[in-house]
N, C-alpha and C positions, 0 to 999 in steps of 0.2 A: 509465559502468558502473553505478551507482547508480540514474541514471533508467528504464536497462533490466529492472535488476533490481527496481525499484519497480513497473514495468508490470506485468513476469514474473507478481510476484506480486499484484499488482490483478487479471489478468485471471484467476489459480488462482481467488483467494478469488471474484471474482465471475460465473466463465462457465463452472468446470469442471464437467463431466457428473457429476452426484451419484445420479441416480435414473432409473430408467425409466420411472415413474408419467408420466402424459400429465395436461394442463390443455388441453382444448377450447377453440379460437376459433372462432367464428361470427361468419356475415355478417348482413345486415340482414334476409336471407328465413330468419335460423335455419339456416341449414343449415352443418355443418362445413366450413371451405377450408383449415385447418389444426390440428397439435395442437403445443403446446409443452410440453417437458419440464421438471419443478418447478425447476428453476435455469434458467431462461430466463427465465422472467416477469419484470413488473416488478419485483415484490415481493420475490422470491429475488434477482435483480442488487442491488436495493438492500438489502435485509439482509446481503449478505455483505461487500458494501463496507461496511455499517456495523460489521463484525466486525471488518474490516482497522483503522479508525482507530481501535476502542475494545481492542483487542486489536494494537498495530503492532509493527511489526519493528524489535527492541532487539540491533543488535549487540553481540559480546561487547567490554568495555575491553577493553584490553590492556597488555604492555610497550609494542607501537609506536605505539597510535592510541586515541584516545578515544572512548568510547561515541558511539553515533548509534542516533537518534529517529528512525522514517519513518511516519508517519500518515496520509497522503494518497496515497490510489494517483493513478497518472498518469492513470488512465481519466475522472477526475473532471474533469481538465483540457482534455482533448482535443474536441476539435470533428470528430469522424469525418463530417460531412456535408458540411464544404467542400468535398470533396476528389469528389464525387458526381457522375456527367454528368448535363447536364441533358436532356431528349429535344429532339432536333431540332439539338444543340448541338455543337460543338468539342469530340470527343476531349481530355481534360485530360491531357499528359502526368505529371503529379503524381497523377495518381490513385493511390493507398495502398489496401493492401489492404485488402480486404473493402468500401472503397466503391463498386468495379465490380460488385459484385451488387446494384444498383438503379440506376433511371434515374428519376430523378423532372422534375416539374417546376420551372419556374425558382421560379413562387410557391412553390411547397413548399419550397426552398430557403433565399429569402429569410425563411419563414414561422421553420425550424428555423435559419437564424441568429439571430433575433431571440430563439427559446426557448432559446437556447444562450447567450446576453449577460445572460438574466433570470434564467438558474440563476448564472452566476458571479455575480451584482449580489447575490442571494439569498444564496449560502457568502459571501461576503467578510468577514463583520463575524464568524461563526464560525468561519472558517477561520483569523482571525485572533488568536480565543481558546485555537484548537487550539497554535496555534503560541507563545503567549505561555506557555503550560505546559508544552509539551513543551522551549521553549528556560531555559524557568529549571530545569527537572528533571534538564535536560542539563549545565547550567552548573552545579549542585552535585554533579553523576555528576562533573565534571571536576576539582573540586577535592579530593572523596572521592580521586580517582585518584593525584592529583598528591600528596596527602597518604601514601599508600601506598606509592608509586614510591621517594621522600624516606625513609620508614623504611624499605622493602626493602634500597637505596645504603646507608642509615648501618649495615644490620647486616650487611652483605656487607662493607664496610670494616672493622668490628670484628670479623670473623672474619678476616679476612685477616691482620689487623695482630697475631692473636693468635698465629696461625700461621707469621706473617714471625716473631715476639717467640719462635715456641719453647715455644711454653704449650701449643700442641693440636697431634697429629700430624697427616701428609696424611690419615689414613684419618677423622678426626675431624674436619676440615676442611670433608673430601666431603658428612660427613653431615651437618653444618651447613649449608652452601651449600644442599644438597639440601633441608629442612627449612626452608631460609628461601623457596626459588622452590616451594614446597608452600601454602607462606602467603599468599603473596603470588598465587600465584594465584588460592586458595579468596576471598580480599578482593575481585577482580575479578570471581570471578564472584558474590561478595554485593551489588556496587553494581548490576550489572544486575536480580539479583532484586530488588533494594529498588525502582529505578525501574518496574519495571512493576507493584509493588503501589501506588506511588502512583498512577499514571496509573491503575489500579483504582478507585482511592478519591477520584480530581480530580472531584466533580462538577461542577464547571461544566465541565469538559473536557468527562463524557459527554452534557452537556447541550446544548452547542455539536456536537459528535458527532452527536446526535437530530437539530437543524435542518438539518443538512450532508443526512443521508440525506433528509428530509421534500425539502429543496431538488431532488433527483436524482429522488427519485419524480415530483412535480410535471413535471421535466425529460422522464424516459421515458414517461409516460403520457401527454404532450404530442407527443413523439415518434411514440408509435402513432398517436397520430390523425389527423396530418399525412401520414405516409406508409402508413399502414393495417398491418392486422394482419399482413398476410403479408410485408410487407417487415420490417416488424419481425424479424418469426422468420425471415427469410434471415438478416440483419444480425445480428442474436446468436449464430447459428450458424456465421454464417462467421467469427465470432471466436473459436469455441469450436474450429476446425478448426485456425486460424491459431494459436491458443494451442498443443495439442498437435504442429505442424510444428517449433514453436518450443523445444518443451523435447527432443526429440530431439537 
């Protein structure tokens, strides 16, 4: 459920339809074969995935379940070209959407597997730093938590006991209990705020962040060239199609 929803929202921040302004592609005689819209470009896919990991998704703590860190959208992961037919080639029945709107060739293939091994060879030593901040910031969200949880129990048991004892009546009981899950909540929701102004303030996180995107640009600009401008603009559109069937 988590990887879905990690997608969900990689593909919001980096494919949703934002503008109708048009960015002209041209061929080699100049002349227009297509136009792309300002979040289709390279440019736009890669800054908004850069927004996803310097801006990620901080579940709220709770009574049941402890905060979560998500900073890596799935899209950065994925290899949507495997899955491509080749011309002249076997029908793939694994083909996944949106890679049946291209037919490339085998070298081209081959070409974007290999630019797809040299972006993850590229994130790995930052993706790595990503993760080394987001799991120690996680791991003090846990014990802020647990810390909390621990005096909420002990003051819930000293209300009770005061009220087994005869000392407060029911209606004065209510209002404690009630006044103590008021606190206890507003605490939960201050360990989320605190963690996201550190991940604000982690610079080597946003730093490691920087080379992640620089990595994926290299990646897509790599990608238009191998398979050209106008596959490109099917291919980001048919994910931008495939994104809105999907939040229906």
């Amino acid at each position: 459920m988590k990887n879905q929803f990690l997608m969900a929202t990689a593909l919001v921040f980096g494919l949703a339809v934002s503008s109708c302004k048009k960015d002209q592609l041209t061929d080699a005689t100049n002349q227009v074969i297509t136009d792309l819209a300002v979040d289709e470009t390279v440019d736009a896919v890669v800054d908004s995935l850069g927004d996803f990991m310097e801006n990620p998704i901080i579940t709220d703590a709770t009574e049941q379940q402890d905060l979560e860190i998500m900073s890596v959208p799935e899209i950065l992961d994925t290899d949507y070209f495997v899955f491509v037919e080749t011309r002249g080639g076997r029908k793939d029945s694994m083909v996944k959407s949106c890679s049946d709107v291209l037919k490339l060739s085998r070298e081209n293939k081959e070409a974007l597997a290999k630019l797809y091994r040299a972006k993850i060879e590229c994130m790995k030593a930052n993706r790595e730093v990503l993760s080394r901040v987001d799991e120690k910031l996680r791991g003090e969200a846990m014990e802020m938590r647990r810390g909390l949880m621990e005096k909420h129990k002990a003051e819930v048991d000293a209300i009770m006991k005061a009220f087994r004892a005869g000392d407060i009546t029911e209606k004065e009981r209510d209002a404690k209990m009630m006044e103590a899950k008021k606190n206890l909540t507003a605490g939960l929701m201050k360990i989320r705020a605190g963690v996201r102004e550190k991940i604000k303030s982690a610079k080597d996180r946003l730093e490691a962040a920087g080379k992640i995107k620089n990595c994926e640009r290299e990646y897509l600009s790599g990608v238009v060239e191998i398979i050209g401008k106008e596959n490109y603009a099917k291919w980001v559109r048919c994910h931008k199609m495939h994104m809105r069937k999907w939040k229906k």
